[in-house]
C-alpha positions in Angstrom: 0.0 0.0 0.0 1.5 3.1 -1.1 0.2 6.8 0.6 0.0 9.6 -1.3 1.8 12.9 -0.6 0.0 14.6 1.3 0.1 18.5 0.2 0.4 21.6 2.3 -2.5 23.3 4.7 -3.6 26.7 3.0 -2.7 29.1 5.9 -5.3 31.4 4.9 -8.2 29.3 4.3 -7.6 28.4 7.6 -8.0 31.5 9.2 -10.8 32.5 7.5 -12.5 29.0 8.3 -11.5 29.2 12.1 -11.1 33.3 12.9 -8.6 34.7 14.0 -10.2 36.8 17.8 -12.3 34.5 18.7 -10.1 33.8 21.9 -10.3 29.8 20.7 -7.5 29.2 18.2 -7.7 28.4 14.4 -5.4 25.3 14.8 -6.4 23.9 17.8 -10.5 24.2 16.3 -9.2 22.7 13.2 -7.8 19.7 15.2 -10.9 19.2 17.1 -13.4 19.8 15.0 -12.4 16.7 12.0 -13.8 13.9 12.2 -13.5 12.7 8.9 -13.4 8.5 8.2 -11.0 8.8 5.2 -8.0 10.7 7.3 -9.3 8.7 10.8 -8.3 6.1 8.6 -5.0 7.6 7.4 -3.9 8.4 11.1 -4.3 4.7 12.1 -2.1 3.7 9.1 0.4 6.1 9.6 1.4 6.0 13.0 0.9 2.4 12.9 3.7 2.3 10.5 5.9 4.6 11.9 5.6 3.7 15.6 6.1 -0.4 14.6 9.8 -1.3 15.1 11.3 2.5 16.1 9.7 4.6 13.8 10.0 2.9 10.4 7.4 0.5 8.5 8.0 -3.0 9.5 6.7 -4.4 5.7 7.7 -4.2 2.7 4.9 -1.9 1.7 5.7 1.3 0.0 5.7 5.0 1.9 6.6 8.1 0.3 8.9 9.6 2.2 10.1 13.6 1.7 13.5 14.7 1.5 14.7 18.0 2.4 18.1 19.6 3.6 19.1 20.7 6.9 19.1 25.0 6.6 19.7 27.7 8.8 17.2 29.8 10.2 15.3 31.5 12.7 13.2 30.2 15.0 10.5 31.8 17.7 8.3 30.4 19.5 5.0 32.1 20.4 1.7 31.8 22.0 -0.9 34.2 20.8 -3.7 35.7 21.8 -6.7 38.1 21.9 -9.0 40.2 24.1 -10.1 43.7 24.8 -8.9 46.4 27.0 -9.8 47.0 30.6 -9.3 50.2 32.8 -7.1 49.1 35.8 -10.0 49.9 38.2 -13.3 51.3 37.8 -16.3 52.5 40.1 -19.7 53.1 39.9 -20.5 55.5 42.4 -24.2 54.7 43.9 -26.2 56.7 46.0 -27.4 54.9 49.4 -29.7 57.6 50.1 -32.3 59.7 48.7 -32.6 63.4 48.9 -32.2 66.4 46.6 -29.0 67.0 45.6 -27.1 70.1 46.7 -24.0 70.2 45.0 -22.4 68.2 42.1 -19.1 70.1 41.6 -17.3 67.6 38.7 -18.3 67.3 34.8 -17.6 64.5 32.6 -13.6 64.2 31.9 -12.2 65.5 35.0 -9.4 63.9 36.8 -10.1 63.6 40.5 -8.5 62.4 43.5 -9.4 59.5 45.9 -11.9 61.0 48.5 -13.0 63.7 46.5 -16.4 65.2 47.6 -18.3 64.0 44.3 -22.1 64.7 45.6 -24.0 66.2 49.0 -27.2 65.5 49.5 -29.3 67.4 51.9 -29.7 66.1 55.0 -32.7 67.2 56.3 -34.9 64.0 57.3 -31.6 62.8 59.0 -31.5 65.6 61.3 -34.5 65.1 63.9 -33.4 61.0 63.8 -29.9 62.4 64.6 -31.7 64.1 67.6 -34.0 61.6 68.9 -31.4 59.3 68.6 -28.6 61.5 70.6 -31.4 61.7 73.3 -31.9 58.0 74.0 -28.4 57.9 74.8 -28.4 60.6 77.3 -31.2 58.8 78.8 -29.4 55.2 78.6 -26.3 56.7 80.1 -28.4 58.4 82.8 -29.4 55.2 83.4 -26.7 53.3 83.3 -25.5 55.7 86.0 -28.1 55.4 88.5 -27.7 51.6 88.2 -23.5 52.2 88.7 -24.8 53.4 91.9 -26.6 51.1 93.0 -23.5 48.8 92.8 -21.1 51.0 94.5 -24.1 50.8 97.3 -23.5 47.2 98.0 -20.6 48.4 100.0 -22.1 49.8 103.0 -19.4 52.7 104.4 -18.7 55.3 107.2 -19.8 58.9 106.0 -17.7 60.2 108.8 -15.3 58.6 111.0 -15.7 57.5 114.3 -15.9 54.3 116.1 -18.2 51.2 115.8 -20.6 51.4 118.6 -23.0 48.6 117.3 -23.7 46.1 114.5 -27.0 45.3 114.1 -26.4 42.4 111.6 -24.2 39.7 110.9 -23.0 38.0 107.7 -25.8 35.8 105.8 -28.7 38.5 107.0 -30.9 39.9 104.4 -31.5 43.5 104.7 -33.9 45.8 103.2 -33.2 49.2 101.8 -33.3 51.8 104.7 -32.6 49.4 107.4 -30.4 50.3 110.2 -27.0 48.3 110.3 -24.7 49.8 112.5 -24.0 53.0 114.4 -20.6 55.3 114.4 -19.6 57.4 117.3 -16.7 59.9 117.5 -16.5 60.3 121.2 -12.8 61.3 121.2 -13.9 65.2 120.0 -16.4 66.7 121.6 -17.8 70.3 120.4 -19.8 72.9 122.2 -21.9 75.5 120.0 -22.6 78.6 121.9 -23.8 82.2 121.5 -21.5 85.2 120.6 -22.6 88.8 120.1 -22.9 88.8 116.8 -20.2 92.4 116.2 -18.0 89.9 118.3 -18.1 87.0 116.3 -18.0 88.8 113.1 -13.9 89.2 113.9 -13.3 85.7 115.0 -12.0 83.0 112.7 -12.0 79.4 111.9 -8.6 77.3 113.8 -9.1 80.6 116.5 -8.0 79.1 120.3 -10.9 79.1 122.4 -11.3 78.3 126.1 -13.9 75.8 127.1 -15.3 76.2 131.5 -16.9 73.2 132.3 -20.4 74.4 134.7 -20.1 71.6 136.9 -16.7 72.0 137.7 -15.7 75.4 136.4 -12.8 73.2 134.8 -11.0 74.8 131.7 -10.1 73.2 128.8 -8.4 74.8 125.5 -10.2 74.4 122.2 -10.2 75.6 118.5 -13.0 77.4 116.6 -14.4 75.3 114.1 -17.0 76.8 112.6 -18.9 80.1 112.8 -22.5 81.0 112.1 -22.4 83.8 109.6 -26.0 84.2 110.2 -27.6 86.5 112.9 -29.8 84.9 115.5 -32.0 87.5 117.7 -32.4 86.0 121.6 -34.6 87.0 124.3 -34.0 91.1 125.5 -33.2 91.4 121.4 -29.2 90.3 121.8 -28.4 89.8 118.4 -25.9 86.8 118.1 -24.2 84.5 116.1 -23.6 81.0 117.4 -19.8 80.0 117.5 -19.1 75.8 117.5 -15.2 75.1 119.2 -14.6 71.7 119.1 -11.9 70.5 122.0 -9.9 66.4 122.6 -12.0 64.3 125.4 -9.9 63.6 128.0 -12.2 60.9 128.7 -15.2 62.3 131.4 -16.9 64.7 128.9 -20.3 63.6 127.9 -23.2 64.7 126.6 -24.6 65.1 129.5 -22.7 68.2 130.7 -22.7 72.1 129.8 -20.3 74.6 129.2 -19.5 78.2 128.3 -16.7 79.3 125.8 -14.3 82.4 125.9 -13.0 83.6 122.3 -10.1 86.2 122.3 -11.4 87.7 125.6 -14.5 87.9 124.3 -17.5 85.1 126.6 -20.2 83.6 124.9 -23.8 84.9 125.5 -24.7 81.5 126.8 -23.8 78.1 127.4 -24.7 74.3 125.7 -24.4 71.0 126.2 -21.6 69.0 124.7 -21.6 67.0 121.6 -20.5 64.2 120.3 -18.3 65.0 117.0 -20.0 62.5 115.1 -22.8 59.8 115.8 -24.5 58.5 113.4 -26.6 55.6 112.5 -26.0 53.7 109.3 -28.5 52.1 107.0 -28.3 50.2 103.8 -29.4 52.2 100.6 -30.4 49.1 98.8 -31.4 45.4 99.5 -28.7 42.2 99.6 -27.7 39.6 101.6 -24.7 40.5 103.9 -21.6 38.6 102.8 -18.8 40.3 104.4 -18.5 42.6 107.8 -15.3 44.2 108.1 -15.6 45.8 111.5 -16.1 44.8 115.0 -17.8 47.0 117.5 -15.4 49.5 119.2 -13.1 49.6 116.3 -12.6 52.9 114.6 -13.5 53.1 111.1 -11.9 56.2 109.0 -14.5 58.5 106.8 -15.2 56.4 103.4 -14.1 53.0 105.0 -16.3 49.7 104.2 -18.1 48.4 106.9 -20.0 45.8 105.4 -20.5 44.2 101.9 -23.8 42.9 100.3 -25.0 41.2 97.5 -27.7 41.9 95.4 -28.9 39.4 92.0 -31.5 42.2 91.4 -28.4 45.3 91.1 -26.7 43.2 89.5 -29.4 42.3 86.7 -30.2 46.1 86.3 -27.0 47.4 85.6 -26.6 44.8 83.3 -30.0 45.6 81.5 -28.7 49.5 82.1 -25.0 48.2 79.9 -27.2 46.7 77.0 -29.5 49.6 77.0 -26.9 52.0 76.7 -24.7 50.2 74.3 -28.0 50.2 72.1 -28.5 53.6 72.2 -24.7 54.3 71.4 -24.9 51.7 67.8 -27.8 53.4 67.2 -26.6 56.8 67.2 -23.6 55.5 65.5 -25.6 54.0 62.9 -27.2 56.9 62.2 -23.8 59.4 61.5 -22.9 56.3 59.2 -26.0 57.3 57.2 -24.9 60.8 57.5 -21.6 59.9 55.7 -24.0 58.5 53.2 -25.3 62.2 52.2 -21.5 63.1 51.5 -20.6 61.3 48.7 -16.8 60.9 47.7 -14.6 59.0 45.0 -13.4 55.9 45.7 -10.5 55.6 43.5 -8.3 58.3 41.3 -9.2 58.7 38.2 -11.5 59.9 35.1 -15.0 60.9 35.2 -16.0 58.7 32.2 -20.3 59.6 32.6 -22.3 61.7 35.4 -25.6 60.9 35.3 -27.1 63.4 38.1 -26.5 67.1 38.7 -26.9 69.8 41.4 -31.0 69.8 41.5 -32.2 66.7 41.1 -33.2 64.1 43.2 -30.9 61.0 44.0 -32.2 57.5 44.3 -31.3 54.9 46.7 -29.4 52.0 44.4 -29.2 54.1 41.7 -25.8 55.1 39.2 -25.0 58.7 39.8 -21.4 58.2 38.4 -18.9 56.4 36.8 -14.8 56.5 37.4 -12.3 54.9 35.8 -8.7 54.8 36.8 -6.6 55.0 33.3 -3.1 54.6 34.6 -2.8 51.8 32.6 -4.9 49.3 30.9 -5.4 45.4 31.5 -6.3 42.8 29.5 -7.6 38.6 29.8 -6.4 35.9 27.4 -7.9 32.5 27.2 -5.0 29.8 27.7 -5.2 26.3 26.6 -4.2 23.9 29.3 -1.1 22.3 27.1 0.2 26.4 26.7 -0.8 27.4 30.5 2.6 25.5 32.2 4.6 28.1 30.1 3.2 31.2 31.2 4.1 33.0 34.2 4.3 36.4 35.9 6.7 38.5 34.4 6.9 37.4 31.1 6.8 40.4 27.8 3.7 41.0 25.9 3.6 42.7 22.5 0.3 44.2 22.3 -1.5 45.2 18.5 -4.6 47.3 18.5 -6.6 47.3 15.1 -7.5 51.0 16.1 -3.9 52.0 16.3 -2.3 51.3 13.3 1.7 50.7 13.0 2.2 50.7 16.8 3.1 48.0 19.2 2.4 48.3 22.9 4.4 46.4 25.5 2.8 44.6 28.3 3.5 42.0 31.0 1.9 38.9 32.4 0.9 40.2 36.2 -1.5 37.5 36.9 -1.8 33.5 36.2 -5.1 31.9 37.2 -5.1 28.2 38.2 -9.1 28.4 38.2 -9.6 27.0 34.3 -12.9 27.1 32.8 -13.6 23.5 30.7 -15.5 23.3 27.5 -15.6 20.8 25.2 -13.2 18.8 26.7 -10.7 21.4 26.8 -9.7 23.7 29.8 -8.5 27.4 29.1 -7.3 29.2 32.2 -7.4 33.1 32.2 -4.0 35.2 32.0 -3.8 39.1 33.3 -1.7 41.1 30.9 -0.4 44.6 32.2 -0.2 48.0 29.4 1.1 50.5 31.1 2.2 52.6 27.6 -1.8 53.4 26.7 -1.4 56.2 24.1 -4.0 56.2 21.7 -6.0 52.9 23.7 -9.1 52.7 25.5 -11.2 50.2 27.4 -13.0 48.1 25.2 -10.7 48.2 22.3 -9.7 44.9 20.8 -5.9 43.8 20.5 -4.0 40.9 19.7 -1.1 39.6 22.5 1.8 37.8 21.5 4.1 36.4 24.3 7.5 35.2 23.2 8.9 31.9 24.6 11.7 31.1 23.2 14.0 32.9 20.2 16.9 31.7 18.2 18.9 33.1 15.2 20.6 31.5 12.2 20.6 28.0 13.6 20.4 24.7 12.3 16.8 23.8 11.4 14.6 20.8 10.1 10.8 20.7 9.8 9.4 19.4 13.1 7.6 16.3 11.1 11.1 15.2 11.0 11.8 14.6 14.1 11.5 10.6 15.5 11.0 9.3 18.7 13.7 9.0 21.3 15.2 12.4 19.3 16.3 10.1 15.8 16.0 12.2 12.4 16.4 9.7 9.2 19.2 11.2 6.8 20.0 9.9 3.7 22.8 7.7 2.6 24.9 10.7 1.2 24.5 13.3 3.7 28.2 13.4 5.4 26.4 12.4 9.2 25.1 9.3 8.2 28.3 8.2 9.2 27.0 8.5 13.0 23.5 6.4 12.0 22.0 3.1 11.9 20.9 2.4 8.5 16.9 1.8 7.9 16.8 -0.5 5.3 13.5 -1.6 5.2 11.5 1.7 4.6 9.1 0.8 2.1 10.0 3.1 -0.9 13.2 0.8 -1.5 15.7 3.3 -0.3 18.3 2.5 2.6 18.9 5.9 5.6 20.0 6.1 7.9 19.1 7.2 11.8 21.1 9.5 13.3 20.5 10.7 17.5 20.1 14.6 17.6 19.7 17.0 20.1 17.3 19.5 20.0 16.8 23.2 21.2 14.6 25.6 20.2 11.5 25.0 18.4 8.0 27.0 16.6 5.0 25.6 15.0 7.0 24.3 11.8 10.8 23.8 12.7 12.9 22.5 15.5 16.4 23.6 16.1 19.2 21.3 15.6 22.0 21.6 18.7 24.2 18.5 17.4 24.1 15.6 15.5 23.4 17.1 12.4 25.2 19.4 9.7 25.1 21.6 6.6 25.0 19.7 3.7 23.0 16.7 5.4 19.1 15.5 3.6 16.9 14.5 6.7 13.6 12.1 5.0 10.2 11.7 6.7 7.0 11.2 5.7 4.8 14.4 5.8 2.1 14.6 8.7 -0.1 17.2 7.1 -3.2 16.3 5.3 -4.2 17.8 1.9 -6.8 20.0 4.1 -4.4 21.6 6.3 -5.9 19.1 9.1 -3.3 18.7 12.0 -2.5 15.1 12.3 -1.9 14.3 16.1 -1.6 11.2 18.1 -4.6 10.7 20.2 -5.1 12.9 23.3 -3.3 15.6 21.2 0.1 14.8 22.3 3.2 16.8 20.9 6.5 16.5 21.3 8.6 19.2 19.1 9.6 20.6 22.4 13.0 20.6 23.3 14.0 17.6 25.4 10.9 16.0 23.5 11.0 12.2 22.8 8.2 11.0 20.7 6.8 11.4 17.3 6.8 15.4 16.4 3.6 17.1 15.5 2.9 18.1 12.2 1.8 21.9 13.6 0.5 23.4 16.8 -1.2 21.3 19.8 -3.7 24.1 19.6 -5.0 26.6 21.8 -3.4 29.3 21.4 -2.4 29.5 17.6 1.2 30.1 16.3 3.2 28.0 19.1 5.1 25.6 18.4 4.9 21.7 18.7 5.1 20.3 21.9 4.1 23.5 24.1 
């Protein structure tokens, strides 16, 4: 059985057939899309042929093999690519509120900065929420205040100082509010508030040394003014006094029980007056608890402020907690409402260019709606589709040439910023999406379609041989009068009666149509191989779409791209 030759693809019939920014490339549709008996059939043959006994037909039936000498040339390998242009951000500023708008001080075009007053909206039907809600937290924190109170009341203390003179309960007891729990004296300062004439008492002053005569005993004892009536009092025979208290150390045998005048810078009092104690005082609890702790004994001295007893209370306790929630309430709320104040000043989220304004100074905003739209221009993005075989060989970083059909004779340069590993599958075939970076934009704009080409690898004036050429475990067949089939094996048995001769390469760069040559082969050599392109330009791939014109590839080299995106070369 002898094959025909088969002839070249038509490069442009297949871009018209397939398009060229669709995003899904021409070869890799063209590949997918055949299923055609006759070249089914032709696959099966072929590879069965080649891949039986190393890469050579294993009859004695005739292939028609093509000849063609190792050149020099230059080889690129590309993936390409198209989209359209994206603004690096955008934002399209809503309104949260409604109300009339007061000011709108921006047109369409301008450049503005990031928190930018764009909108104000008048905020009259916030205010009198504002209010109301600024009173309910005075209120709550009144509250909260009163219940504070209460707590510090569960410590029962001395308002003056003095000493314990009873305790009426003990611990475990449960008082009520008001009752009667202990009682303070202050025996050791007595005090004796007698009448002056009042022109008299006008001159003396407070820490003044007085002398106390006891009446009973006409004893005298030294004593300090400490405190003078600055109002007049009228007695019998219309004396006008003021009354004058000195206070004066208990040597031990005053009481209250006996009377005394007082002499003030040789001036006596008008009168005389029983002794006081400086302080008794009975002490009651404020609220109602249970007695837990009692930190005194009777005829201990307790210093003003100092706890005498300690109570519990379930009930305080449960108020100042309902008093806490109440309040915090009242403070979210009023904090929620100056959030929705924010709302009626309404700023730019981002720097950049007013691209439309659809409200002005006037009019009336609506909640949800679009009053603005902001794009930032410093430079331009842009998404390409990648097949899963291409994808490994991307990566941040890598150069981008950029094309625009709206700007003619210019190329942009770009960079891969972003590499997605969440692929989208159809039809069997994943694509994963790949951010490309502009940041020369002169003469582009979002929305404008452009072509991406991303370089992989690049080599000058070197040895080349179509990639169809290339045989598993890296063997190209040369023929018996090129000068390396010295360093083959001849093939003998090849079906078209001719004798070559294998010879191990290795390989370096490659594209959709040629692989480099590092070593094995030289000027002057003829590599044969039997062509792997059908008369309709179909690719011809083993099953699973599997490529190896990549360098350090070792099986049988594709006739063109594995597909996806077009223009790479064979194995990638």
């Amino acid at each position: 059985m002898k094959l025909p030759i088969l002839k070249e693809a038509d490069p442009a019939r297949e871009k018209a057939e397939s398009g060229t920014k669709s995003g899904n490339f021409p070869t890799k549709l063209l590949r997918k899309k055949v299923v055609l008996p006759v070249l089914a059939c032709a696959l099966v043959i072929a590879f069965a042929l080649r891949f039986l006994g190393g890469g050579q037909p294993s009859s004695a039936a005739s292939l028609t093999y093509t000849t063609t000498s190792v050149e020099r040339r230059d080889i690129t390998a590309q993936i390409t690519g198209s989209g359209s242009l994206e603004a690096a951000n955008s934002y399209s500023v809503t309104s949260l509120v409604e109300g009339n708008i007061l000011t709108a001080g921006f047109e369409e075009g301008d450049q503005v900065e990031e928190g930018t007053v764009l909108y104000t909206i008048d905020t009259s039907d916030l205010s009198s929420t504002l209010e109301q809600a600024q009173i309910s937290l005075n209120q709550a924190q009144r509250s909260y205040n009163s219940r504070l109170k209460d707590l510090e009341k569960l410590s029962v203390t001395a308002p003056k100082a003095g000493r314990v003179l009873s305790l009426e309960v003990e611990v475990g007891d449960e008082v009520t509010a008001g009752q009667l729990v202990a009682t303070l004296r202050n025996s050791d300062t007595m005090t004796l508030e007698v009448p002056f004439l009042s022109d008299e008492a006008a001159g003396f002053h407070v820490g003044q040394s007085a002398n106390l005569t006891l009446e009973s005993t006409f004893e005298t004892l030294e004593g300090t003014v400490s405190k003078i009536n600055q109002a007049d009092t009228v007695l019998e025979g219309n004396m006008i006094v003021r009354y004058v208290t000195v206070a004066v150390s208990n040597p031990g045998a005053l009481s209250t029980n006996q009377t005394g005048s007082a002499t003030v810078d040789g001036c006596a009092s008008a009168g005389s007056a029983a002794f006081e104690y400086a302080a008794e005082q009975n002490i009651v609890a404020e609220v109602a608890g249970e007695v837990t702790a009692v930190q005194v004994q009777e005829g201990s001295w307790v210093n003003k402020g100092g706890v005498i007893l300690t109570l519990t209370s379930g009930s305080v306790d449960d108020s100042l907690q309902s008093a806490a929630d109440s309040l915090r309430n009242a403070e979210l709320s009023l904090e929620s409402r100056y959030d929705q104040l924010d709302n009626y000043t309404i700023t730019s989220p981002i720097r950049g260019t007013v691209i439309d304004k659809n409200y002005k100074a006037g009019e009336t905003s609506e909640a949800g709606k679009v009053l603005c739209s902001i794009y930032d221009l410093s430079y331009l993005t842009m998404t390409l589709s990648v097949d899963e075989l291409d994808i490994s060989h991307i990566e941040a970083g890598q150069e981008v040439s950029v094309t625009a059909d709206a700007v003619e004779g210019k190329t942009y340069t770009g960079v891969v910023t972003k590499v997605s590993v969440a692929g989208t599958s159809s039809g069997g075939t994943a694509t994963y999406p790949v951010t490309v970076r502009i940041d020369e934009t002169e003469g582009l704009l979002p929305g404008m379609n452009v072509d991406a080409v991303i370089t992989l690898q690049s080599a000058g004036n070197v040895l080349a041989i179509p990639s169809a050429a290339l045989n598993r475990g890296n063997t190209v067949l040369v023929t018996a009068d090129s000068p390396s089939a010295a360093n083959g094996t001849p093939q003998e048995n090849t079906g078209d009666g001719e004798t070559y001769y294998s010879v191990p390469v290795e390989i370096g760069a490659s594209d959709s149509n040629y692989i480099e040559i590092v070593s094995g082969l030289q000027e002057g050599d003829t590599v044969a191989y039997i062509p792997t392109t059908g008369s309709a330009g179909f690719d011809m791939m083993m099953p699973g779409g599997m490529d190896v014109g990549m360098p350090g590839g070792g099986g049988m080299p594709s006739g063109g791209p594995s597909g996806g995106m077009g223009g790479r070369p064979g194995g990638f």
